[in-house]
C-alpha positions in Angstrom: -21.1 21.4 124.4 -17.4 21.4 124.3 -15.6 25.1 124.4 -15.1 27.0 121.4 -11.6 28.6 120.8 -11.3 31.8 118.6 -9.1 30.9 115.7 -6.7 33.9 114.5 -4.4 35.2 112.1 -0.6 36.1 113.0 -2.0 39.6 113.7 -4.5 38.3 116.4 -7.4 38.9 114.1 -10.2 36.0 114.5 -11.1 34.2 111.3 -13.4 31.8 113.0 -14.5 29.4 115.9 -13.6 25.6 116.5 -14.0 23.3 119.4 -10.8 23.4 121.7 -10.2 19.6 121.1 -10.3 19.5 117.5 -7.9 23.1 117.5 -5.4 21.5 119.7 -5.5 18.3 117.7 -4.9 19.7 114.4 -2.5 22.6 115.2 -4.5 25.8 114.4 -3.3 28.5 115.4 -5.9 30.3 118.1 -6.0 33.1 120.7 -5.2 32.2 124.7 -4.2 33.8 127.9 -1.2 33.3 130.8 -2.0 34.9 133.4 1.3 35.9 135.9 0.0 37.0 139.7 2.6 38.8 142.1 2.6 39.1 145.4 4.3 42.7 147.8 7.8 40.9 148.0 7.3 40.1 144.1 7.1 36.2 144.3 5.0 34.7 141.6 2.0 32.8 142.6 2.5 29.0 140.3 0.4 26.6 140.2 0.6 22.9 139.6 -2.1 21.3 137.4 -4.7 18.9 138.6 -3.9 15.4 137.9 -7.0 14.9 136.0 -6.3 17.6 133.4 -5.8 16.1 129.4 -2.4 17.4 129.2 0.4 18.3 131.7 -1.3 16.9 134.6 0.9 17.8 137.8 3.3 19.8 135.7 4.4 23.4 137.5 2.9 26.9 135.6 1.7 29.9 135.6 -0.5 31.1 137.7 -3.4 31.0 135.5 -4.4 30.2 131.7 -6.8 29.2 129.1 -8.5 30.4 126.2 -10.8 33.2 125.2 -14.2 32.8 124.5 -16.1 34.3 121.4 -16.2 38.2 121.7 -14.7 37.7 125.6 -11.8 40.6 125.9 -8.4 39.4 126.8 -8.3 40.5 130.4 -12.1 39.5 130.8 -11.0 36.0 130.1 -8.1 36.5 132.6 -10.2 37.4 135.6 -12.8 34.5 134.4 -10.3 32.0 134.7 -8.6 32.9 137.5 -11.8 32.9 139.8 -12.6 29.5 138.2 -9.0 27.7 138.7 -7.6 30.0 141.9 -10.6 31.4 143.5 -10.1 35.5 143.0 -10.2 38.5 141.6 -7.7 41.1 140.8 -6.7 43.9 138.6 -4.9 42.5 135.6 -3.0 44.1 132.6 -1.6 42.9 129.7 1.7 43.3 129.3 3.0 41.8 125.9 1.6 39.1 123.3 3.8 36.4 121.2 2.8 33.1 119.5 4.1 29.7 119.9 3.6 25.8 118.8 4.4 23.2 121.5 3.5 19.8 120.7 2.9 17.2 123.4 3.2 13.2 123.6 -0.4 12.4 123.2 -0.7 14.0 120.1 -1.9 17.4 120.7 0.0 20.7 119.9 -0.5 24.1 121.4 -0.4 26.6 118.9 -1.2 29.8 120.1 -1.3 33.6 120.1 -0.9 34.0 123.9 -1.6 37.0 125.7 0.2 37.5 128.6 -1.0 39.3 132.1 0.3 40.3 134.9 -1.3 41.6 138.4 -1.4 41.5 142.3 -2.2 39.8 145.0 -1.4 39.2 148.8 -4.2 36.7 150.0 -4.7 32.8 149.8 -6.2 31.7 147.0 -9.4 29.1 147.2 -8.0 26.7 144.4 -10.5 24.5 142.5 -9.2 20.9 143.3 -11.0 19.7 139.6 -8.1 22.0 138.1 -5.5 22.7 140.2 -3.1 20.4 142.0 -1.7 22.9 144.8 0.4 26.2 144.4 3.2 28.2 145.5 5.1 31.6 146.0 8.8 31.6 144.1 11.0 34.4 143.2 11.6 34.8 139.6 15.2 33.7 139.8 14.0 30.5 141.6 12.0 29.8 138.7 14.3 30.2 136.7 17.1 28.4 138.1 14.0 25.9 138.9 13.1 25.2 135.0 17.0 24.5 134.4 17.5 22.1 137.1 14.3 20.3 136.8 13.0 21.1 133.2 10.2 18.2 133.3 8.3 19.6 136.4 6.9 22.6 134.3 4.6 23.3 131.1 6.3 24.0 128.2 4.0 26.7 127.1 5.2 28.3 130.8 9.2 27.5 130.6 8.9 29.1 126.3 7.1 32.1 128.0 9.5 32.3 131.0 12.5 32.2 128.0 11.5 34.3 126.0 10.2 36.9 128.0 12.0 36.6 131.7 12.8 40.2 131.8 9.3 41.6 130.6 7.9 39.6 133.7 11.0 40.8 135.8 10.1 44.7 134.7 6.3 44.3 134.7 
């Protein structure tokens, strides 16, 4: 059965359930995650997406991110998904929320209400090759001069994120 994404209001409250496809296809606005891991020296942990993945294959993001399921809490769904796609566990908090509408060339848009998390980590991760490409330890101004220099290498969900919210992940 394909996933289910919560669909939601402006104010994050869900008004109902619809498969992920279908969501993305028609533009509805739905609840989602990014999730930001840091290591001691405060490098982000990115990751670049599988080649197999429906949209943005081998584009650079964050570390981690997907959707919520049905009556899943925000940073259940954040530890979820990053066992799934990086292979641990760590503490997570949320640290701000903000919606956003990207659409892509096959016809899809993202529209969500993304919740963004941030937390620690020192090890290496055991990535899952059926979702993730490879990843990699950058400062933050890296990135940043990274996404201006080379714009098409990342996920536009990550590089409106990184935009809008640089010095909330800077401070976090």
């Amino acid at each position: 059965m394909e996933e289910q994404v919560v669909l939601v209001d402006e104010n994050d409250n869900p008004i109902g359930l619809m498969p992920k496809m279908e969501a993305h296809e028609k533009a509805v606005l739905h609840r989602a995650f990014s999730v930001f891991i840091f290591n001691k020296k405060g490098e982000l942990m990115l990751q670049q997406r599988a080649a197999s993945k429906y949209h943005s294959p081998l584009l650079w993001t964050n570390t981690c991110c997907s959707h919520q399921r049905d009556g899943e809490t925000n940073l259940e769904a954040g530890k979820r998904r990053l066992m799934e796609e990086m292979g641990f566990v760590t503490e997570i908090k949320e640290v701000f929320s903000f919606i956003y509408k990207a659409p892509f060339d096959n016809g899809l848009t993202e529209h969500e209400l993304d919740h963004v998390m941030v937390g620690y980590y020192n090890d290496v991760p055991e990535i899952n090759k059926d979702e993730v490409e490879a990843y990699k330890w950058m400062t933050l101004i890296d990135v940043k001069n990274d996404i201006i220099k080379q714009p098409q290498e990342y996920t536009e969900w990550f590089k409106i994120i990184f935009d809008k919210s640089f010095e909330k992940l800077a401070n976090a």
